[in-house]
N, C-alpha and C positions, 0 to 999 in steps of 0.2 A: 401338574402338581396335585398330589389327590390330597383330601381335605385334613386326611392323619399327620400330612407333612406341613401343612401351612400353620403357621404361628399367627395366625390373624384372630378377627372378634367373634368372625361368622364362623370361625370353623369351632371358636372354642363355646359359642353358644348353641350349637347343631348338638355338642359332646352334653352338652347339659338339656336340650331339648331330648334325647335319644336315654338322658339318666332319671328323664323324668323331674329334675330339679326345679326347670322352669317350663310351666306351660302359656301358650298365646293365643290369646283369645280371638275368634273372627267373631267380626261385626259384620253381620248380612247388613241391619237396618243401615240405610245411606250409602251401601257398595264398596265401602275402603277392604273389607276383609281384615286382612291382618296388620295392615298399615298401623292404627294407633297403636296396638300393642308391641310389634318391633320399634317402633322411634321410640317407646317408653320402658323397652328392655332393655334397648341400646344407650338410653342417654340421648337420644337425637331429637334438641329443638324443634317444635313445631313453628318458632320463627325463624328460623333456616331454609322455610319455604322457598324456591325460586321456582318458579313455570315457563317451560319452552314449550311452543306451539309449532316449533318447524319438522318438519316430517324426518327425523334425523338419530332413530334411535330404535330398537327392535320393533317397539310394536308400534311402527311409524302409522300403521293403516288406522289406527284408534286416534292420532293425535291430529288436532288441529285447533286453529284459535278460538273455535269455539268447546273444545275439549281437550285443553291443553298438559301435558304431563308436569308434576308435580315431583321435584327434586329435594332431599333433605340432605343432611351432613351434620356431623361433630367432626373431630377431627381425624380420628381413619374409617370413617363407614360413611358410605354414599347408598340413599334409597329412594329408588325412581318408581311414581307408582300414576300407569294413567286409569282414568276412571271406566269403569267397563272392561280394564285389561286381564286377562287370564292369569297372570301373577306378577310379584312384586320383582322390582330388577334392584339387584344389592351386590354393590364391591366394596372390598376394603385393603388397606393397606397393607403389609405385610410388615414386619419390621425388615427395614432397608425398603421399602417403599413400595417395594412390584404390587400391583394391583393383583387381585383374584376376583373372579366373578361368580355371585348365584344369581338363583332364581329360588322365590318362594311358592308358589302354586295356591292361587286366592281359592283352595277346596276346603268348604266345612266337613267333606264330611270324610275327611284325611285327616292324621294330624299332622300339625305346622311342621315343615320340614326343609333346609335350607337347600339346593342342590348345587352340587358344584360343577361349573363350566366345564369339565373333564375333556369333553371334544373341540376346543380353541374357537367355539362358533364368537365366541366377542370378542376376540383377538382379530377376527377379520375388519376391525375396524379400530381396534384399542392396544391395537400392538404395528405403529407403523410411524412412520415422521411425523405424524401428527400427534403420537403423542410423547415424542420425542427418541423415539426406535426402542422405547420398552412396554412392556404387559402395564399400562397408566391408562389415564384418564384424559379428556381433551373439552373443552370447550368451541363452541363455532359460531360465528355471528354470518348469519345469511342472509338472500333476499328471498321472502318469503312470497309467494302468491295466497290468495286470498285464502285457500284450503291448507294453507301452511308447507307447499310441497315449495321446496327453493330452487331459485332458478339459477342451477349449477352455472350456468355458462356467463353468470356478471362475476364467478368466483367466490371464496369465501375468508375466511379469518381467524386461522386457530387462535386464538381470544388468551393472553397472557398478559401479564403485569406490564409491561412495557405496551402495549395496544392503547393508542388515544381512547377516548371516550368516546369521540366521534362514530370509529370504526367497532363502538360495542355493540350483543347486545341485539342485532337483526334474527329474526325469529323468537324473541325472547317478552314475554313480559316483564316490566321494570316498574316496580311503586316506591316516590320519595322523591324528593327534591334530590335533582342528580348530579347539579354544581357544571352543568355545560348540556351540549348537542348528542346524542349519540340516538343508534338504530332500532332501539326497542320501543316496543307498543305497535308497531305497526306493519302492515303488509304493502304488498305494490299489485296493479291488475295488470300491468303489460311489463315485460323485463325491458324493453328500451324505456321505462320510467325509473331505473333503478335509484337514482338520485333523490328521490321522494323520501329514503329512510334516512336521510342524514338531518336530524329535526333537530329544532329549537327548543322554545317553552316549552309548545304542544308536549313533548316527550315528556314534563314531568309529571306526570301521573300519581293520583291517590286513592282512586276508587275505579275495580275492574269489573265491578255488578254489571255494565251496562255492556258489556262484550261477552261475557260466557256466564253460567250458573256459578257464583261463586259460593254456593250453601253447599256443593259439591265436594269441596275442599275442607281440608283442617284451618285454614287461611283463607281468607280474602286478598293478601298479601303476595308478592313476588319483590321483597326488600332489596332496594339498593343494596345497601350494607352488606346484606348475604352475599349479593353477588361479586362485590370488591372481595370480600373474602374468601370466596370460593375459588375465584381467579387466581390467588395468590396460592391457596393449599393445593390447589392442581397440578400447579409449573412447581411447586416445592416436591411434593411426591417423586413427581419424575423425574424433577432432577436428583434427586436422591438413588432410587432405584437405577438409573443411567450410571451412576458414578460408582455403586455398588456393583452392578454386575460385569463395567472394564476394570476393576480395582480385581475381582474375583480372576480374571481372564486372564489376568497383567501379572497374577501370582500365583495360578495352575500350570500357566509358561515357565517361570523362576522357578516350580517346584519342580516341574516337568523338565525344565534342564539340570537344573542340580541332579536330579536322578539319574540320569543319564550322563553328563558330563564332567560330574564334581564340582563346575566351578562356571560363574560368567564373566565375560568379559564384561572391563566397562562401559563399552558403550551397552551393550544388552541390558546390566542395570540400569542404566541411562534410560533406556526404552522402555522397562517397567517403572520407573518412576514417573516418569512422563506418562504415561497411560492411565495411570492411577492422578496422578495431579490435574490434568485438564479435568475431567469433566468434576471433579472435586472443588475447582474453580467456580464454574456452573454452581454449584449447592451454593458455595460462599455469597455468590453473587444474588443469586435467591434468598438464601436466606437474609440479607442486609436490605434487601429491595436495594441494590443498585443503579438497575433499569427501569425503577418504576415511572410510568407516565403520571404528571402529576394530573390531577382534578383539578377542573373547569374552575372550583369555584366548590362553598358552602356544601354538604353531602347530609340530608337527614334522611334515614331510612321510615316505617310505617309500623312494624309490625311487633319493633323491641328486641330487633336480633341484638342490635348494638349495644345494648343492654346485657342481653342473656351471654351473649360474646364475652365483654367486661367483664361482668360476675366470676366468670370461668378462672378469671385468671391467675396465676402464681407471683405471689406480691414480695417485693424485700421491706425491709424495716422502714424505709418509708415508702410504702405504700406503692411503687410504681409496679406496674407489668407491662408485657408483650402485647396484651390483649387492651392497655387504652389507647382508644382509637382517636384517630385526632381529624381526618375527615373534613378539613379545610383545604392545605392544598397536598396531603396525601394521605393513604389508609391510618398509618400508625404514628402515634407519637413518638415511640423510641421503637423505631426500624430495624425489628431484629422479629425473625418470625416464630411465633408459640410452638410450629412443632420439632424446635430444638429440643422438647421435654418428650419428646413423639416416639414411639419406639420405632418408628421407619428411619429415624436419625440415630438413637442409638443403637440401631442393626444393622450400621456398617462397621465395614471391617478397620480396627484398628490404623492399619496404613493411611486408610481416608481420612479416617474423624485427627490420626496426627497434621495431614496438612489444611484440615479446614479450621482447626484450631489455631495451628501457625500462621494461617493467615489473620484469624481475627486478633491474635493478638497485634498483629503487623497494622489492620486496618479501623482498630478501636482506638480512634484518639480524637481532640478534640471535644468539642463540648457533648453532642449528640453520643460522639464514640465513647467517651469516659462514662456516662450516665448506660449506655447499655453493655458496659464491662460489670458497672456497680452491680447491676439485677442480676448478670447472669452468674457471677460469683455467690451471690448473695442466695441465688435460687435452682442452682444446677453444682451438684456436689463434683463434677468430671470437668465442669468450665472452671470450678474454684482449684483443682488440682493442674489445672493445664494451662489455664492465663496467668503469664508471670508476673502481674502487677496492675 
């Protein structure tokens, strides 16, 4: 997909970096480069910080717990930046969900310029089961050795909303009270110890000064918070994108026989509906948190993502959104996900968004279910034309 064709943020900020509209400033002093000024082009919190130390990502040779990579987000632009690294790593959304990937190249004495993945090199790891068989994003909780290289052979954890706590989170730093046990903050020195990251209190963490330079960073932080939510817009992405490109597949077949044949039979229709409706399921169930694993317990994040999160959000006449978090015994107070308003949701194809619709009208009842029929009538002009009551 070259960048003329992608309807994403990166490609339409590359068009205005190349018109001269918007220029980005690199910061020699302190080593980020172009980091502040992309998360401040983009709209991308600097408390959206999260930091993984496992050696699990391109410029793995740079990373480790004591220089660990630095993850940002809003809600379609992800930006990975490790300290010392040759340049920035940025994907985003697509509308319908597929991920694209650049790279920015931390050179002052170039100008800022986005480039696009053209050759599939982060497809060799971002296009497979792990991140649910499409061009997406994945999360992994591993066991780390003290240099942050994981020790493949205890296995690992592609990291979803349904994933305990327990099982979060290995390789990862985590700051805030995390409401139960899980794998982050910490390494192991022999892999028959692998048992050592499945921690108690010790995990809950709120100051990372005493393990890496944290003056290095825009944060001192790696928020809980951020990371329950990051969790959740990962496995939403892709199941979006999964559900868009069999809906695509399932009616280049129906167009591809009608052209040829005049007509299907019913079971064949049968077969394009069904190909379009399972993994359409998928979104629905994403997007309600269905599967969510609930929290241990209490959830305070450190660095005010919860906050800057909140603030974001699309409110009805009284006051509720997507985005208040409720963080006792799970992310959201009314469980329906923000990027319903997402253009990777509104860029599927009609067929889909009819049966993720029809289901939620079928599975919006009840107390929790009538309160997120109210918002999304109230705040989504295509949810007010398509829920019948």
């Amino acid at each position: 997909m070259c960048a003329a064709e992608s309807p994403d943020p990166i490609a339409r900020m590359e068009q205005r970096l190349r018109s001269g509209e918007v220029q980005l400033e690199c910061q020699q002093a302190g080593g980020r480069g172009y980091l502040d000024a992309v998360l401040d082009a983009l709209g991308i919190p600097v408390s959206s910080q999260t930091l993984v130390f496992s050696k699990t990502s391109a410029q793995f040779r740079l990373i480790s717990p004591a220089n660990p990579r630095a993850l940002y987000f809003n809600d379609d632009v992800y930006v990975g930046w490790v300290p010392g690294g040759p340049f920035l790593e940025v994907s985003a959304a697509t509308a319908g969900g597929e991920a694209v990937f650049y790279t920015l190249p931390q050179d002052p004495s170039r100008p800022a310029s986005f480039h696009l993945d053209a050759q599939g090199l982060c497809l060799q790891c971002h296009d497979s089961a792990r991140t649910d068989g499409v061009e997406g994003h994945m999360l992994r909780s591993v066991y780390p050795d003290p240099e942050g290289m994981p020790y493949f052979g205890q296995g690992t954890v592609d990291v979803r909303p349904s994933t305990p706590l327990a099982e979060r989170w290995g390789g990862w730093y985590v700051t805030g009270k995390t409401g139960g046990i899980h794998r982050g903050n910490a390494v192991i020195a022999t892999e028959n110890r692998a048992s050592q990251l499945d921690q108690g209190p010790g995990a809950e963490v709120t100051d990372l000064s005493g393990r890496f330079n944290v003056g290095r960073y825009l944060s001192p932080h790696s928020d809980v918070v951020a990371h329950l939510v990051l969790t959740h817009q990962v496995r939403m992405h892709n199941a979006i994108a999964f559900a868009v490109r069999e809906a695509r597949n399932a009616l280049d077949y129906r167009d591809l026989t009608l052209e040829r044949f005049g007509e299907l039979s019913e079971a064949s229709l049968a077969s394009v509906q069904r190909r379009i409706e399972r993994p359409a399921e998928k979104v629905v169930s994403e997007l309600l948190f269905l599967d969510e694993a609930p929290l241990g317990g209490p959830v305070t994040g450190t660095s005010g993502f919860a906050e800057d999160f909140a603030a974001a959000g699309l409110r009805d006449g009284q006051g509720r959104s997507f985005r208040d978090l409720d963080l006792e015994t799970r992310l959201l107070k009314y469980p329906c996900s923000w990027l319903i308003y997402s253009d990777a949701f509104d860029g599927m194809p009609v067929e889909t968004k009819d049966y993720v619709y029809r289901r939620l009208d079928e599975l919006l009842v009840g107390e929790d279910g009538d309160i997120i029929r109210e918002i999304l009538v109230a705040t989504k002009l295509e949810a007010r034309e398509r829920l019948s009551h």
